[in-house]
VEXNU-237098 format. One record per residue: x, y, z of N, C-alpha, C in turn; residue in three letters. Coordinates in pm, whole numbers, padded with zeros to 5 digits, always signed. Layout:
residues N
XYZXYZXYZAla;...
This chain:
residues 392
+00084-00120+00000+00000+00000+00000+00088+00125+00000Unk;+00087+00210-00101+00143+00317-00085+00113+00422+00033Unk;+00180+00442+00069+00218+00550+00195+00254+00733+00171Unk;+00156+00826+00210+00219+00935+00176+00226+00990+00312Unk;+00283+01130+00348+00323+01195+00463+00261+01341+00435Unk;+00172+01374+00521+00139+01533+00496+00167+01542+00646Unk;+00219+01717+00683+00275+01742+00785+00104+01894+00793Unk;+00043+01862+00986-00036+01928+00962-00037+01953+01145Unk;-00170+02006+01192-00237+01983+01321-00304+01845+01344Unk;-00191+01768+01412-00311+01652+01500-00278+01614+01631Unk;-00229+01727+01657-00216+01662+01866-00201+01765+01985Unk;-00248+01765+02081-00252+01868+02156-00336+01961+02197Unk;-00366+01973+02304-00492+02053+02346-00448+02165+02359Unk;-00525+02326+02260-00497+02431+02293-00379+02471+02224Unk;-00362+02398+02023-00234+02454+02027-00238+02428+01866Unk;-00168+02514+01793-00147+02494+01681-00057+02381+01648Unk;-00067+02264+01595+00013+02162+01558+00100+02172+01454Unk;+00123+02251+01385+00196+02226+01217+00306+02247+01237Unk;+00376+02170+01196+00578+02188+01162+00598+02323+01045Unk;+00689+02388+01094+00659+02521+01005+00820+02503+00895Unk;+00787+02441+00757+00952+02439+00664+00923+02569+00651Unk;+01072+02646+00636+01029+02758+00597+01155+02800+00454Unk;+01072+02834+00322+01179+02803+00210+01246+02938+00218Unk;+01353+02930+00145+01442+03020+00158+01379+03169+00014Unk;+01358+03093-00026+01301+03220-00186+01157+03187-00231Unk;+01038+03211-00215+00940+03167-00303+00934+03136-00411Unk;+00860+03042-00451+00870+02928-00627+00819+03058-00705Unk;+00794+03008-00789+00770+03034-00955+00632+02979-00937Unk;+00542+03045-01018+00412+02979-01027+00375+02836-01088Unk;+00483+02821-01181+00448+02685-01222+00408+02563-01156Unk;+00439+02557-01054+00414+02461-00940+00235+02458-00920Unk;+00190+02509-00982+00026+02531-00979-00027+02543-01098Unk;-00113+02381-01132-00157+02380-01256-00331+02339-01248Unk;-00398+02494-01249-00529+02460-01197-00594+02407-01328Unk;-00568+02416-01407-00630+02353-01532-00653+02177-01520Unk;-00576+02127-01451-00619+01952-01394-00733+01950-01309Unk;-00756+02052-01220-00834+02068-01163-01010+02103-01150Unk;-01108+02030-01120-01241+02138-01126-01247+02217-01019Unk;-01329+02315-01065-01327+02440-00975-01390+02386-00806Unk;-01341+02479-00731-01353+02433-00582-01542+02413-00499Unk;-01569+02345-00495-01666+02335-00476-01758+02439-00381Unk;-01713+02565-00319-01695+02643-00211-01595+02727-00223Unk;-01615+02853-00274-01487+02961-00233-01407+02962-00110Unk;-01250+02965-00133-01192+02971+00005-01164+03112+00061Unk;-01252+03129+00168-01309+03248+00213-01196+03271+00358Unk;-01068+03308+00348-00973+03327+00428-00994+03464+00524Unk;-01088+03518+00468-01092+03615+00606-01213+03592+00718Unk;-01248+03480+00704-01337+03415+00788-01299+03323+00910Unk;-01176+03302+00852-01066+03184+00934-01034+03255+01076Unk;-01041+03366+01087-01030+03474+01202-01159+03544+01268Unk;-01245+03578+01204-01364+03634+01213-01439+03597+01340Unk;-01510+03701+01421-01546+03697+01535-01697+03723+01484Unk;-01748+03601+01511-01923+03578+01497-01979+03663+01662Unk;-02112+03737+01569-02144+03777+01706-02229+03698+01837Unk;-02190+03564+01810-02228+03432+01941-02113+03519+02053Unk;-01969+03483+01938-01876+03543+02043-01837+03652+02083Unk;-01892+03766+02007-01861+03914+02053-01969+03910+02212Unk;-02104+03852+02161-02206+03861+02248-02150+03785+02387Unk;-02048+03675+02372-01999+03591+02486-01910+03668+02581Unk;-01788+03732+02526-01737+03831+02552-01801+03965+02667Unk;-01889+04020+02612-01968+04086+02683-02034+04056+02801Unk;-02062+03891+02768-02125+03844+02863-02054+03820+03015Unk;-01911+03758+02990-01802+03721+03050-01727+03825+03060Unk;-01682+03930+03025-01563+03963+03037-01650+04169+03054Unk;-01690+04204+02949-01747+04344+02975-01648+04428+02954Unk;-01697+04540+03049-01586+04642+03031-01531+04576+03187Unk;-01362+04541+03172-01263+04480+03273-01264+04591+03395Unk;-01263+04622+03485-01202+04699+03600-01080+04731+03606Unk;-01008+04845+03625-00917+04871+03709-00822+04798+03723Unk;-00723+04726+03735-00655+04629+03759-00660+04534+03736Unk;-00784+04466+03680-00799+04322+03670-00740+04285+03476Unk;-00640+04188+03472-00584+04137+03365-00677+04055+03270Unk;-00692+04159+03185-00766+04093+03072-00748+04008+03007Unk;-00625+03964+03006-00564+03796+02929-00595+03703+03044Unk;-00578+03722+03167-00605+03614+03268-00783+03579+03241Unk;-00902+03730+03250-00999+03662+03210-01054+03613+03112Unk;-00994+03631+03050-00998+03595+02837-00932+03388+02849Unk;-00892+03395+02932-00815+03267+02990-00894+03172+03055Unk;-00959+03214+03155-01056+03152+03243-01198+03151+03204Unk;-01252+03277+03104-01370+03244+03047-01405+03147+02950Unk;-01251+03139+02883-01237+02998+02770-01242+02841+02816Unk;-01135+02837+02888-01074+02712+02965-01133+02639+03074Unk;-01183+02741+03154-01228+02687+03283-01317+02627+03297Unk;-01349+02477+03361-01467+02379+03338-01582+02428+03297Unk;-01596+02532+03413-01777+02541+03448-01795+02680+03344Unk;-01717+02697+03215-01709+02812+03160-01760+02749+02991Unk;-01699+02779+02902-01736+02738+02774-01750+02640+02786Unk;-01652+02515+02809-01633+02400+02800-01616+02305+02716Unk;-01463+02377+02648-01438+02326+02524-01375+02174+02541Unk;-01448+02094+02410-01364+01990+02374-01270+02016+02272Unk;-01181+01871+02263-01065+01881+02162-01128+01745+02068Unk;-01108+01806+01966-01147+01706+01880-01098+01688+01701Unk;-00999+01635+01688-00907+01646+01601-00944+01601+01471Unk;-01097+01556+01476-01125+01534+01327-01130+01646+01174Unk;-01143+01764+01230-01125+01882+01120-01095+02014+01210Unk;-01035+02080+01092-00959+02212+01181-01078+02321+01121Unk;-01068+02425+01216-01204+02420+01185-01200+02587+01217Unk;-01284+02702+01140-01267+02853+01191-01283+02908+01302Unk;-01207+02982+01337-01288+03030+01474-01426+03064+01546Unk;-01522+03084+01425-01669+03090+01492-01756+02945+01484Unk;-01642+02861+01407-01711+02724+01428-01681+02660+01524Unk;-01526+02658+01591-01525+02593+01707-01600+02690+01765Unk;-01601+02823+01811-01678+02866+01868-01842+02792+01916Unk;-01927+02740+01765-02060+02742+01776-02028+02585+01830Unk;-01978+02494+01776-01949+02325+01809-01917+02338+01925Unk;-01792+02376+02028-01749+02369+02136-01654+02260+02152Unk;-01602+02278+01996-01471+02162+01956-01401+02211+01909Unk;-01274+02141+01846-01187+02191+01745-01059+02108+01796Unk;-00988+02114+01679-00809+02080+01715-00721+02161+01732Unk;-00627+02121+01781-00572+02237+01858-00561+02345+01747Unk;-00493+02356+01621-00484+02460+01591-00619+02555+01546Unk;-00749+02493+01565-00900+02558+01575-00925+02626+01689Unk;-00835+02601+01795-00851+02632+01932-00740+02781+01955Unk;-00637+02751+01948-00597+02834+01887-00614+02975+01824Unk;-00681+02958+01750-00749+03030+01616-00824+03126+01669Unk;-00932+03020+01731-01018+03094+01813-00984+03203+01904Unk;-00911+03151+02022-00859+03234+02125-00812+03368+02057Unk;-00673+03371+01985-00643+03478+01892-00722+03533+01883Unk;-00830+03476+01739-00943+03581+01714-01023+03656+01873Unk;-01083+03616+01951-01142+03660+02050-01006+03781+02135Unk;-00923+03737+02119-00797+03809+02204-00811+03952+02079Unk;-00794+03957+01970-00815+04043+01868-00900+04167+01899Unk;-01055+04106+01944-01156+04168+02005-01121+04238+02105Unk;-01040+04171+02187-01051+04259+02313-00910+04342+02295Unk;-00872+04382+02215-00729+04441+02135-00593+04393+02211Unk;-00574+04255+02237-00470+04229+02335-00410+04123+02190Unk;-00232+04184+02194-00192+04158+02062-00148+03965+02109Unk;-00139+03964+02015-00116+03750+02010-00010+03736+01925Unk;+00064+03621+01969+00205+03621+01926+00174+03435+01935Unk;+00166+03356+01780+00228+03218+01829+00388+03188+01786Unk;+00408+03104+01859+00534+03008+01867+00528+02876+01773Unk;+00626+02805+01722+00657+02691+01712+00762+02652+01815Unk;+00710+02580+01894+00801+02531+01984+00838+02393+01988Unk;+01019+02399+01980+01085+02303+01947+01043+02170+01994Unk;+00976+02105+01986+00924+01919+02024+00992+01813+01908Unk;+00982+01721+01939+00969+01561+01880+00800+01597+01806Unk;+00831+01552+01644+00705+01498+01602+00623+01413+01629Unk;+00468+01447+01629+00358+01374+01675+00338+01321+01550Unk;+00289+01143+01521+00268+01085+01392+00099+01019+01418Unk;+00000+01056+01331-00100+00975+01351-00122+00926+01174Unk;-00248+00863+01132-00258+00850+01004-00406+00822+00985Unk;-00445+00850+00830-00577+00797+00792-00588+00730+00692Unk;-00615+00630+00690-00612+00542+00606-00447+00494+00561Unk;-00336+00538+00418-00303+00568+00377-00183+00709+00384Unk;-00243+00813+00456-00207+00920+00443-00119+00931+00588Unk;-00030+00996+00635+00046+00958+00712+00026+01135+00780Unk;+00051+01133+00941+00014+01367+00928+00100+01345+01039Unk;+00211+01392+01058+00351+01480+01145+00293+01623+01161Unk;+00289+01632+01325+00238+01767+01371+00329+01785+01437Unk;+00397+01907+01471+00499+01983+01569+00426+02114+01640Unk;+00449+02162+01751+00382+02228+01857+00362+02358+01832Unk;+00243+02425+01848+00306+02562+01806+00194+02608+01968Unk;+00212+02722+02037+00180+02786+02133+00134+02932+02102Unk;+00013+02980+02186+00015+03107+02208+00069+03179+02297Unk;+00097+03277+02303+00106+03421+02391+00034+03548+02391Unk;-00007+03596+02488-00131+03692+02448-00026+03795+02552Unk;-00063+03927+02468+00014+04078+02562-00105+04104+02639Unk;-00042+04237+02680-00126+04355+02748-00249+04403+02644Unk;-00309+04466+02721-00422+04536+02592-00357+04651+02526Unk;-00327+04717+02404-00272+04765+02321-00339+04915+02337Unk;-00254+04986+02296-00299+05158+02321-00291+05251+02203Unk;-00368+05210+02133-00348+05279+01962-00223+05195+01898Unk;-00223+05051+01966-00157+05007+01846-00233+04866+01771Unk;-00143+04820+01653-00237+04702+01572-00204+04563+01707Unk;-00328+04511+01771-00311+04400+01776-00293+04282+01718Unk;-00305+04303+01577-00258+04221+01482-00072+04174+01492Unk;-00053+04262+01518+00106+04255+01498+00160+04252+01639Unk;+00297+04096+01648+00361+04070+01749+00430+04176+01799Unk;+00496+04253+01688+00585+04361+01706+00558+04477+01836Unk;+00453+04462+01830+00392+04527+01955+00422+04502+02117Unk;+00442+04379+02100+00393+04306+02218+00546+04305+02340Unk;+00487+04273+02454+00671+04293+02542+00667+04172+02593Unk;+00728+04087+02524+00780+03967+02543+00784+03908+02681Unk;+00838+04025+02737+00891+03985+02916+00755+03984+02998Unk;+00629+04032+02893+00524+04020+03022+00364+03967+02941Unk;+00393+03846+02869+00325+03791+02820+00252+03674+02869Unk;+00134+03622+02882+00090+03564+02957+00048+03447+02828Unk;+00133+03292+02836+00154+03178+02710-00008+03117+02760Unk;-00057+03065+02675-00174+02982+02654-00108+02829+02626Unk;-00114+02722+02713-00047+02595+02652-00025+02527+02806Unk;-00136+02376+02683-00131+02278+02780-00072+02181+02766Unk;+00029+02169+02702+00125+02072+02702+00211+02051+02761Unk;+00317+02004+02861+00394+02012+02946+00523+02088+02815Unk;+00606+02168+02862+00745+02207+02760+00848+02207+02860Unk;+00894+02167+02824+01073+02180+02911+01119+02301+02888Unk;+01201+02371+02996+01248+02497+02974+01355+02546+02832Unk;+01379+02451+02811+01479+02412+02730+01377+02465+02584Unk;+01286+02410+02538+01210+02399+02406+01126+02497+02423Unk;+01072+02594+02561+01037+02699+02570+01109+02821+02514Unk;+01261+02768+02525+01360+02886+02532+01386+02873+02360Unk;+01390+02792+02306+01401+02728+02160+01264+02767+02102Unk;+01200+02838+02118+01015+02859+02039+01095+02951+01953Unk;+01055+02983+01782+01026+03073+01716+00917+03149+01668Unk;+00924+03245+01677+00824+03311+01607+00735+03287+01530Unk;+00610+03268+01466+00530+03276+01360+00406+03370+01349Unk;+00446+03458+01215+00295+03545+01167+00204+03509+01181Unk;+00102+03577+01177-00077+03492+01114-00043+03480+01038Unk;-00018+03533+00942-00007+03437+00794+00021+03344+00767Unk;+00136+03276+00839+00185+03134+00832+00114+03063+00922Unk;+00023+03074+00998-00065+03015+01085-00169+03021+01014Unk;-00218+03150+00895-00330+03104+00831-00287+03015+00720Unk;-00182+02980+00685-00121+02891+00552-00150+02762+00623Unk;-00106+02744+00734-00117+02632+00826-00233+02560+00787Unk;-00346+02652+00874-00487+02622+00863-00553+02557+00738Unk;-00512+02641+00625-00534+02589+00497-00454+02460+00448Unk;-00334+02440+00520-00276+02289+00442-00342+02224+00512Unk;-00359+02203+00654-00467+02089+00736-00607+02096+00702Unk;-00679+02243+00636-00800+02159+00583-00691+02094+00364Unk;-00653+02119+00326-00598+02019+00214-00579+01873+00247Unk;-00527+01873+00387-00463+01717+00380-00606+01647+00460Unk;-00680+01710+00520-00826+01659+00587-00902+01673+00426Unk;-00895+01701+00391-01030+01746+00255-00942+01610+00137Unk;-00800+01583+00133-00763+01458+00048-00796+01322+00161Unk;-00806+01320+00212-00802+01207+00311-00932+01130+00333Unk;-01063+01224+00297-01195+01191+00279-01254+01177+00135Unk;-01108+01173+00072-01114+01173-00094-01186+01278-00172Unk;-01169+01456-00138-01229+01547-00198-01050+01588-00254Unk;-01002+01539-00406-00922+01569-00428-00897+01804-00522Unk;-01005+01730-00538-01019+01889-00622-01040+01981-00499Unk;-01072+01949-00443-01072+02079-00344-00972+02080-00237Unk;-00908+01964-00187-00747+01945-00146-00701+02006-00257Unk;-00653+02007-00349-00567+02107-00436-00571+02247-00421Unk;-00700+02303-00400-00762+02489-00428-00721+02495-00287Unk;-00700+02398-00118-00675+02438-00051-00538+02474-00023Unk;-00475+02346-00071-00311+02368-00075-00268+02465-00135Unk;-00325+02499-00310-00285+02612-00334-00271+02754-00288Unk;-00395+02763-00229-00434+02885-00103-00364+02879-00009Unk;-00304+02776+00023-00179+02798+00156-00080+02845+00110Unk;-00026+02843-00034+00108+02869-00070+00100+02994-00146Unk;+00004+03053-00186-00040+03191-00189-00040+03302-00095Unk;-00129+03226+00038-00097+03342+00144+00043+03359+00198Unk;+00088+03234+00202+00225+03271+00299+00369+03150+00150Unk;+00374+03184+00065+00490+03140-00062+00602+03069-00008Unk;+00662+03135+00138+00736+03046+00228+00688+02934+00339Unk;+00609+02901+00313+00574+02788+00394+00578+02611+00300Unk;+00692+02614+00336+00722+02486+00209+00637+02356+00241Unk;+00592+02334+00317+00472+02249+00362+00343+02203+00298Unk;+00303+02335+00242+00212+02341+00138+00235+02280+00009Unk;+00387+02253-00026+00423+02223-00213+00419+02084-00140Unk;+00488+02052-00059+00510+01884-00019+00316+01856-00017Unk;+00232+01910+00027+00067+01880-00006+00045+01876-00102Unk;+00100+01993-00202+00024+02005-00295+00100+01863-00381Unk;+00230+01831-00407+00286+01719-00435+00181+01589-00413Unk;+00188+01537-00271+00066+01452-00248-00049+01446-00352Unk;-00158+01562-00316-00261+01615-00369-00253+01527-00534Unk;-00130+01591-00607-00130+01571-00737-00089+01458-00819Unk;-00037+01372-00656-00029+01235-00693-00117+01128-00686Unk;-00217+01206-00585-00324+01086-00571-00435+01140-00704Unk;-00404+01216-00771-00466+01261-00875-00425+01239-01034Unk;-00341+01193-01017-00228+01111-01116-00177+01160-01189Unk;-00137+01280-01151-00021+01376-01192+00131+01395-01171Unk;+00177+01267-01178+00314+01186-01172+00433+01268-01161Unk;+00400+01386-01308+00548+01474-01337+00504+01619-01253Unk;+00378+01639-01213+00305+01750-01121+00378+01729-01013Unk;+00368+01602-00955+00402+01570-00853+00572+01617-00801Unk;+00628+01536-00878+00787+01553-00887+00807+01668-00869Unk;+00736+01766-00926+00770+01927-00960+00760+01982-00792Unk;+00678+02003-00767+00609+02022-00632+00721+01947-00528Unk;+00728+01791-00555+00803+01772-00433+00950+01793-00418Unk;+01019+01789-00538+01139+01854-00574+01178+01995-00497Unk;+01049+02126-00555+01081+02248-00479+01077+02177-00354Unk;+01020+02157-00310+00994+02146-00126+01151+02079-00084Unk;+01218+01998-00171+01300+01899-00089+01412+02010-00122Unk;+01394+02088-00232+01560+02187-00246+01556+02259-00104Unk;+01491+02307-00040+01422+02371+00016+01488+02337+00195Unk;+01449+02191+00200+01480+02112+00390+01524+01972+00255Unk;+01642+01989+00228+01709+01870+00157+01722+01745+00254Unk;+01727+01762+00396+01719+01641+00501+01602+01626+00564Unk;+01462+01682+00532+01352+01690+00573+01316+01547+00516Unk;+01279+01416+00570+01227+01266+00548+01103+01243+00466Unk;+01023+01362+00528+00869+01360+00478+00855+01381+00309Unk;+00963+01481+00305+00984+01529+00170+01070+01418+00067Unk;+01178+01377+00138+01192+01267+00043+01147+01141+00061Unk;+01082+01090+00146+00984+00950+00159+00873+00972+00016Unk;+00783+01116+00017+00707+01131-00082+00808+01171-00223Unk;+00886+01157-00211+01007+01240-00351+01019+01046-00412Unk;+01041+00974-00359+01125+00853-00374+00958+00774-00404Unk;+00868+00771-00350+00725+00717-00400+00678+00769-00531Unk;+00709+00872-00554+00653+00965-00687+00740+00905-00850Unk;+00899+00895-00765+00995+00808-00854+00947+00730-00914Unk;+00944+00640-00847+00905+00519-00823+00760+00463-00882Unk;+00679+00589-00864+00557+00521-00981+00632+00582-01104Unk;+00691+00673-01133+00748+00690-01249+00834+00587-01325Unk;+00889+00499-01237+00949+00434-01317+01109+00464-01289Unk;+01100+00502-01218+01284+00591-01202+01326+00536-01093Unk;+01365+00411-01103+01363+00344-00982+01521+00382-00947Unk;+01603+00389-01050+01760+00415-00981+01769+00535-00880Unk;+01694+00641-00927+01713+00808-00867+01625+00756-00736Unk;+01501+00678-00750+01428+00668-00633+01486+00592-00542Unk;+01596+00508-00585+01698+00397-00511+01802+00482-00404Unk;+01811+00616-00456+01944+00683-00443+01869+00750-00240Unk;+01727+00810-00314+01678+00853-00225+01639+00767-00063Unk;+01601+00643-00152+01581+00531-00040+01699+00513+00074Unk;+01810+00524+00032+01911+00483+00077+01974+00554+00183Unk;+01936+00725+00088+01936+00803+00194+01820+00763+00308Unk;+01708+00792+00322+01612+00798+00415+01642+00666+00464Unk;+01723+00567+00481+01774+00472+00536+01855+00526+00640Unk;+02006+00607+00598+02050+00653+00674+01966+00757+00758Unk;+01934+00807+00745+01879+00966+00797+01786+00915+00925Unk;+01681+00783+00862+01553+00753+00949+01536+00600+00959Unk;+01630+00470+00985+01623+00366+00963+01506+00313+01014Unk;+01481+00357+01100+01285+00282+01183+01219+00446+01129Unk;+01147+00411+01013+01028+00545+01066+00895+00557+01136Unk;+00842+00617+01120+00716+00640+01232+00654+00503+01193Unk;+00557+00422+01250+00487+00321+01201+00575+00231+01137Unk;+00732+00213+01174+00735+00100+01055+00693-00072+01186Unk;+00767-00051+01318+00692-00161+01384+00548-00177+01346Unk;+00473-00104+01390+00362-00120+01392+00310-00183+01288Unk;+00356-00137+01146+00307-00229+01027+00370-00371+01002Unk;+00453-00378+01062+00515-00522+01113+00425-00612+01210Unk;+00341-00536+01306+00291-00573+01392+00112-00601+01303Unk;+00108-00551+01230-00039-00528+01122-00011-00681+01080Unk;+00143-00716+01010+00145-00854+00902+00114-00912+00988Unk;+00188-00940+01086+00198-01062+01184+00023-01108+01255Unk;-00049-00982+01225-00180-00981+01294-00196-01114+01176Unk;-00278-01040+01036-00272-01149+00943-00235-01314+00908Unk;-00121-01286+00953-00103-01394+00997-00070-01519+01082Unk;-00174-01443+01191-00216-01514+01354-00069-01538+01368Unk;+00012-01464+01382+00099-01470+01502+00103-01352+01581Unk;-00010-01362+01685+00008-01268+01774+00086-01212+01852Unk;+00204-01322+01881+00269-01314+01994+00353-01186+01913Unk;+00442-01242+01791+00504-01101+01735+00426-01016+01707Unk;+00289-01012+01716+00220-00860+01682+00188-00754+01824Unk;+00209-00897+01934+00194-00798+02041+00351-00738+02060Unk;+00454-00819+02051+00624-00728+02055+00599-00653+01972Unk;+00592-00630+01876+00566-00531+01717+00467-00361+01827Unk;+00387-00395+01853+00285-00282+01856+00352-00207+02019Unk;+00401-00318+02129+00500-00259+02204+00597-00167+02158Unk;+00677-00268+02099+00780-00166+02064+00746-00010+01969Unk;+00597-00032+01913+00585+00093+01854+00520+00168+01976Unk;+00480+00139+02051+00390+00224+02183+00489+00244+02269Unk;+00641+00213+02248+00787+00230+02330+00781+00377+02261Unk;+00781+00387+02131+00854+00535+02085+00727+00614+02141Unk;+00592+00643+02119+00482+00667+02099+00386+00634+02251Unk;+00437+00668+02347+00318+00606+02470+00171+00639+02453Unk;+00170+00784+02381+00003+00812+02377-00080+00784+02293Unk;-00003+00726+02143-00112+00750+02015-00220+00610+02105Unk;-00330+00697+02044-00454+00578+02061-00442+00407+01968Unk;-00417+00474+01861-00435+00298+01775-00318+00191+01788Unk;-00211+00238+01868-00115+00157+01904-00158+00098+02028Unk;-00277+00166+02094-00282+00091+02266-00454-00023+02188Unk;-00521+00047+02089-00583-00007+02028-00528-00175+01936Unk;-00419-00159+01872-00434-00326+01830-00295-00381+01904Unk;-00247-00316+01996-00184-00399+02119-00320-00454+02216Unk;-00426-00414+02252-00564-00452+02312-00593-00593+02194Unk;-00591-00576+02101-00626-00674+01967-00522-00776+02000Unk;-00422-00767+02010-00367-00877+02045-00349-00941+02138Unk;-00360-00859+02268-00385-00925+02404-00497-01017+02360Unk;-00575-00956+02318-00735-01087+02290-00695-01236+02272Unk;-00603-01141+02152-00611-01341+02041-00546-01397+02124Unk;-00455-01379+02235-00358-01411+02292-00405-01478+02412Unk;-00541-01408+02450-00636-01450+02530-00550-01386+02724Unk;-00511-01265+02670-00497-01232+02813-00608-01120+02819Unk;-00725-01113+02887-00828-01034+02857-00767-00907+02953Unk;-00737-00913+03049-00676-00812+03151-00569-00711+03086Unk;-00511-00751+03003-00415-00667+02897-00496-00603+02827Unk;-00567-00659+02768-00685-00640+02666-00747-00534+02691Unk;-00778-00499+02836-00856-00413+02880-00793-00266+02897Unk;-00695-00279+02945-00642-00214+02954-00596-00125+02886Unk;-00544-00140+02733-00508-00082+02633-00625-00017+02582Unk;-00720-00135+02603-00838-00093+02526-00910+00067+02576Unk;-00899+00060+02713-00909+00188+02767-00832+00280+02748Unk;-00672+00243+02746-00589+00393+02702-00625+00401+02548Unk;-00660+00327+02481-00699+00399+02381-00787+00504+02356Unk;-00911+00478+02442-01023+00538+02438-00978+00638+02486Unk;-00896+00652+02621-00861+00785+02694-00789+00908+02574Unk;-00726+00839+02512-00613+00861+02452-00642+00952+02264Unk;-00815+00861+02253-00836+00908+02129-00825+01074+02150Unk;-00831+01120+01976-00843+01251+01928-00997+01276+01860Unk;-01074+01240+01833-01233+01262+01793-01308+01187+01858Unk;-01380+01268+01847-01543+01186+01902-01571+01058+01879Unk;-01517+01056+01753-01560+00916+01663-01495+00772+01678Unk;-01363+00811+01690-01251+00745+01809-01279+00673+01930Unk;-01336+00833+01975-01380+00814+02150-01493+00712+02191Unk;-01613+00690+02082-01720+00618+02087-01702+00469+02031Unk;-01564+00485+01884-01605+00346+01891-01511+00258+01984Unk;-01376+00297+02036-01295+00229+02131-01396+00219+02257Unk;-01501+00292+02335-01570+00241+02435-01674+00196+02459Unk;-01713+00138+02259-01851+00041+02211-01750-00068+02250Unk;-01631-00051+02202-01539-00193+02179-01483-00245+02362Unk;-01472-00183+02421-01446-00211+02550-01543-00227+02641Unk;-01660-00198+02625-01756-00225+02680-01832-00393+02620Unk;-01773-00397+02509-01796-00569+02448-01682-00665+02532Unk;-01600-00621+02520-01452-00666+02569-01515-00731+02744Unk;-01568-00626+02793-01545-00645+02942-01702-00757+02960Unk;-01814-00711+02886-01904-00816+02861-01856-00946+02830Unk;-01803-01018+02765-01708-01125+02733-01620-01157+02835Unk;-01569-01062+02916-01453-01147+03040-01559-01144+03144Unk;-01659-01072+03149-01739-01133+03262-01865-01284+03235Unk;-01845-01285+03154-01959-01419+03109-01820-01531+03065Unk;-01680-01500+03115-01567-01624+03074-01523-01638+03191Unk;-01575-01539+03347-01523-01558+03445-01608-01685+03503Unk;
């Protein structure tokens, strides 16, 4: 089964997920050939991606008002969001989503969450500054499609005095109050870079591209990717999508083109040549794609999922025992992803230790990222535990 890699938002509560390449010169337009394409089914309406619906201007008012005297308007902009008995947002990583939609749902993934906050922080003119902060990549997948997320964080200033809260430039670093629930080591705190909205709205737009190819809407994964590499030309993230995009569309020499820029670009970036060396390779260019292999040998000898798909054969072919070492050793690199505690639970079964079984089966559920996740791992554990009580 062919394997591709799009790098996007999928982990983390309260946080923009996307790995930010950042190219050194913007492409040439050629890299965009809308003529393969039908037109987008839906205009991509980018100044909406920010936009404060009046649910939430009206929420605002409701919560927050005109502030008092002393009292820190990022602290209550903080606690009216976050705090249990307050909005009561979920995280839910199935689509990234605008700010007045997580708004109206009371979901979103982190970088919807995100989004949101900003926008609402906007309102109350307190300027916002995100980070990419230095982490280890998060790997999940759908179907086929493979998505590497890296951390990105907010920071919200003071309230602004005739200046643009749009712009970080504003803001005093030394007395910024960070939004982020992820544990960071001081170390990868001190290592965060900078990022515009713009490259946070490019963001937004490659994670709905690689969510919009993944449910098989290829024509409109293309108009999104392209729209990411329009707003922000340096965000090389977007050509490695749009590459994808134009391969599952069977645009072979499209492809190459696209993933080529991206790899001149982070020449040791994996994602870029894992998809550079697949594109070969349906081409027919197996020596150049040989050259690449060899590299991403050196560079990445275990990549994300390769136990685990070791641990998939062995399912197949009822040898559990190596599918339960297989899915360990991938839940060694990986303690939280859900579908690794999911068919390590699968193999405890066949294996017939139901108490293992259970167990996983629950960190999975704890562990999922959607709703959809969340319901069917605790249809499946709730069968699980029916079965060890009618075997006790």
């Amino acid at each position: 089964m062919k394997a591709w890699s799009l790098i996007l938002c999928a982990a983390a509560f309260l946080s923009g997920c996307a790995s930010q390449q950042v190219a050194h010169v913007a492409p040439a337009q050629q890299l965009f050939h809308d003529q393969l394409f039908q037109p987008a089914a839906a205009p991509i309406d980018t100044a909406s991606v920010f936009a404060v619906s009046p649910a939430m201007h009206a929420y605002l008012q409701r919560e927050i008002g005109k502030p008092l005297p002393g009292r820190d308007v990022r602290r209550m902009l903080f606690e009216a969001l976050y705090r249990r008995d307050k909005l009561q947002l979920e995280y839910d990583a199935a689509i990234t989503r605008t700010a007045a939609d997580t708004f109206t749902e009371r979901a979103g993934n982190c970088l919807s969450l995100a989004i949101m906050t900003a926008a609402l922080a906007h309102e109350l003119d307190l300027p916002v500054l995100f980070q990419q902060v230095q982490m280890d990549e998060v790997w999940s997948r759908s179907g086929n499609l493979y998505f590497a997320s890296n951390h990105v964080n907010l920071s919200l200033g003071r309230p602004t005095s005739g200046q643009n809260p749009y712009l970080a430039t504003t803001m005093d670093m030394a007395n910024t109050l960070t939004v982020d629930f992820v544990p960071i080591s001081p170390k990868s705190r001190e290592a965060a870079r900078p990022l515009t909205e713009k490259t946070v709205l490019a963001m937004f737009l490659n994670n709905r591209a690689a969510e919009l190819l993944a449910v098989g809407q290829i024509d409109d994964a293309y108009w999104a990717a392209r729209k990411a590499a329009e707003v922000d030309p340096l965000f090389t993230n977007a050509y490695n999508t749009l590459g994808v995009v134009y391969q599952h569309h069977g645009n072979q020499a499209e492809a190459e083109q696209a993933l080529r820029y991206a790899m001149s670009q982070a020449p040791d970036n994996t994602i870029f040549l894992s998809n550079l060396a697949q594109t070969l390779e349906n081409a027919n260019k197996m020596d150049e794609a040989a050259v690449l292999r060899a590299r991403l040998a050196q560079l990445e000898p275990y990549p994300p999922f390769y136990f685990f798909n070791l641990g998939q054969e062995a399912m197949k072919l009822g040898d559990y025992g190596r599918a339960r070492a297989m899915f360990q050793r991938e839940l060694d690199r990986v303690p939280d992803y859900h579908e690794f505690h999911f068919w390590l639970a699968l193999a405890n079964y066949q294996l017939g230790n139901l108490r293992a079984a259970d167990l996983h089966m629950a960190q999975a559920m704890e562990n999922s990222t959607t709703r959809g996740d969340h319901d069917l791992y605790s249809a499946k554990l709730d069968r699980l535990r029916a079965y060890a009580a009618q075997v006790k």
